[in-house]
TITORMAR-499519 format. One line per 10 residues: number of its first residue (from 1); their letters; for each residue x negated, y negated, z negated of N, C-alpha, C. Coordinates in steps of 0.05 Angstrom, whole numbers. Atoms other than C-alpha are relative to their C-alpha. Example, Ala and Ser with C-alpha at 12.3 -4.5 7.8 and 13.67 -1.06 7.14 Angstrom:
2
1	AS	-18:24:0:-246:90:-156:-18:-24:0  16:24:1:-273:21:-143:15:-22:-14;
REM end
This chain:
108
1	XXXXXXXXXX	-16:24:0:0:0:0:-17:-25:0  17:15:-16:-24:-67:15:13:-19:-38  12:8:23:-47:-114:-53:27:-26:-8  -7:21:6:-4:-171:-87:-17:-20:18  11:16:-12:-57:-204:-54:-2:-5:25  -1:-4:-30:-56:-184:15:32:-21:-1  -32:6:6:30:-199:-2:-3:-37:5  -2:19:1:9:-268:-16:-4:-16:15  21:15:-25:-41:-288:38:18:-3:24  -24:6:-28:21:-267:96:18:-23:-14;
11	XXXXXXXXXX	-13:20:0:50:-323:66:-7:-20:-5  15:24:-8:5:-370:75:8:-18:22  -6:6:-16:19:-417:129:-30:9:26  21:-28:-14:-18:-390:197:-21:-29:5  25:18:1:-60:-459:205:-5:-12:-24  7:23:21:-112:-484:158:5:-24:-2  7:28:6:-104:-552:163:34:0:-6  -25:1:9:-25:-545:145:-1:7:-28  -6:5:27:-45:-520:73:-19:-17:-4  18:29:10:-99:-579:70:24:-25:-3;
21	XXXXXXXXXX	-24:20:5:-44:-625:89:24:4:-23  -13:-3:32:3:-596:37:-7:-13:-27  6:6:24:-39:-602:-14:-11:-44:-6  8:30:7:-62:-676:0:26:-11:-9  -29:22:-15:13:-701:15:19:15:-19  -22:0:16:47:-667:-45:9:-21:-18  -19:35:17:99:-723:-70:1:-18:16  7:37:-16:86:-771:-15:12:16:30  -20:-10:-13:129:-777:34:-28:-17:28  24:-5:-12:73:-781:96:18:-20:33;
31	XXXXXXXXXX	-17:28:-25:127:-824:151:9:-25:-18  -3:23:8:135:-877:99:-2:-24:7  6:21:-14:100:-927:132:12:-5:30  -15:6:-18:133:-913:191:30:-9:2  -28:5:13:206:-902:165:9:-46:-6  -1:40:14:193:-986:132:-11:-20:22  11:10:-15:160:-1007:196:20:-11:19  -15:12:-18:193:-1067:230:7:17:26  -1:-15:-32:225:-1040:299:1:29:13  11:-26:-7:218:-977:292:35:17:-8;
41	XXXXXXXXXX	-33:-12:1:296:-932:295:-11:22:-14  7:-24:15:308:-867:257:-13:21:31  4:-20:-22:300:-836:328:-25:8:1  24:2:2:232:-856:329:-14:16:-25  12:-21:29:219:-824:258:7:26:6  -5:-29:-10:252:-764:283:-14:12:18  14:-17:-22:211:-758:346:-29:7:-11  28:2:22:149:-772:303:0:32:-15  4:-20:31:166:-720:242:8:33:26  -9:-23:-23:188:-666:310:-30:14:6;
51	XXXXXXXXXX	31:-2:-8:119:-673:343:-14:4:-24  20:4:30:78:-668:269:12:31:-7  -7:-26:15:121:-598:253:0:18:30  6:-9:-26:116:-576:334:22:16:1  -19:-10:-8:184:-574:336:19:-10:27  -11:17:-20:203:-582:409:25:-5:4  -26:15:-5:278:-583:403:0:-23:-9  1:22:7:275:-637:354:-19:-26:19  18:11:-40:227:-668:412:22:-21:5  -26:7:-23:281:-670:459:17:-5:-11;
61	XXXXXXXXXX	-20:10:13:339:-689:410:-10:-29:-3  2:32:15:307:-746:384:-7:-19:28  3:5:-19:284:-760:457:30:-24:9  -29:5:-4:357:-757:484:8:-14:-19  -10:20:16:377:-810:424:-11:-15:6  8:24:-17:332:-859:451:-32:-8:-21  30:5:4:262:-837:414:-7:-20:15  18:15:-17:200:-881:440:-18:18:5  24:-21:-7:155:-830:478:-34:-21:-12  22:13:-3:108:-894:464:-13:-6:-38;
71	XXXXXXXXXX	6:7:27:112:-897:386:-14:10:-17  12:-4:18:62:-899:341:1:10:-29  -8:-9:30:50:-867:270:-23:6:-10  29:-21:14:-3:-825:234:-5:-31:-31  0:14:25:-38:-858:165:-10:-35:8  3:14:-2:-56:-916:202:20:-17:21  -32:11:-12:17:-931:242:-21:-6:26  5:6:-27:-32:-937:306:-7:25:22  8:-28:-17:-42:-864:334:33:2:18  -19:3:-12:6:-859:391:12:28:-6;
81	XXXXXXXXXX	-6:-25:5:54:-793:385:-8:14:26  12:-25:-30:23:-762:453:-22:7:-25  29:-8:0:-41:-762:423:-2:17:-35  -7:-22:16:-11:-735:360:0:26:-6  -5:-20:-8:16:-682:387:-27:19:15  24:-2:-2:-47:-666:427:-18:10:-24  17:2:19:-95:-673:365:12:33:-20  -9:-25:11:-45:-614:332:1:23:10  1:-27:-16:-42:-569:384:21:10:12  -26:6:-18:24:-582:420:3:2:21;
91	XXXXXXXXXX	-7:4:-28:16:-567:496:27:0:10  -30:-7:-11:88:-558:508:15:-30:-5  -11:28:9:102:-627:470:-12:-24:9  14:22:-27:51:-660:506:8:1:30  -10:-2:-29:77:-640:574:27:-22:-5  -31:12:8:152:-665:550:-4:-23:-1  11:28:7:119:-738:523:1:-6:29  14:9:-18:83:-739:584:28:-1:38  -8:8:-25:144:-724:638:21:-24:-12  -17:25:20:190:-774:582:-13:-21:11;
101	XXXXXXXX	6:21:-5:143:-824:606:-26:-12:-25  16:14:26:85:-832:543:-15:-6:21  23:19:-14:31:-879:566:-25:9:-9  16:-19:-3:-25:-839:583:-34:-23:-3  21:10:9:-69:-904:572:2:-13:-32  0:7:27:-47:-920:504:-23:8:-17  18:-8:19:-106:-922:454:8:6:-28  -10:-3:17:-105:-906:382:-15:-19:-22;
REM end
């Protein structure tokens, strides 16, 4: 039979840097600064918090509400969500951004 410990490890999440991020960002709500940021719709926090969990329906929902393929976020509110998405390992969400229209010269 396989160990309490083995038991525990499959429920680990399957990328490292998801229990690094856990552990920094317990209590803190990590779209805050976006959420309070002039101009910015829930759509936009939705397409944001979609792309960050690489969830493509939410993607395309928040899309179809009238997301900004062009909106920024991350801890410094200037990383664009292409490059987000990208940086996590999203090819399917980067394609989507990219036929939505994200701006492929946007810096961060």
């Amino acid at each position: 039979g396989r160990s309490s410990e083995e038991d525990e490890r499959s429920l680990e999440p399957h990328q490292p840097w998801q229990r690094c991020f856990e552990v920094f960002t317990d209590g803190l709500d990590p779209l805050e600064e976006l959420r309070t940021r002039p101009g910015i719709s829930p759509q936009d926090v939705a397409l944001w918090e979609a792309t960050e969990k690489g969830d493509l329906e939410g993607v395309e929902a928040a899309l179809a509400q009238g997301g900004s393929v062009n909106v920024t976020g991350g801890s410094m509110g200037s990383m664009p969500v292409l490059h987000a998405a990208a940086a996590l390992g999203f090819p399917t969400i980067v394609a989507r951004l990219i036929e939505k229209g994200a701006g492929l010269e946007e810096r961060a």
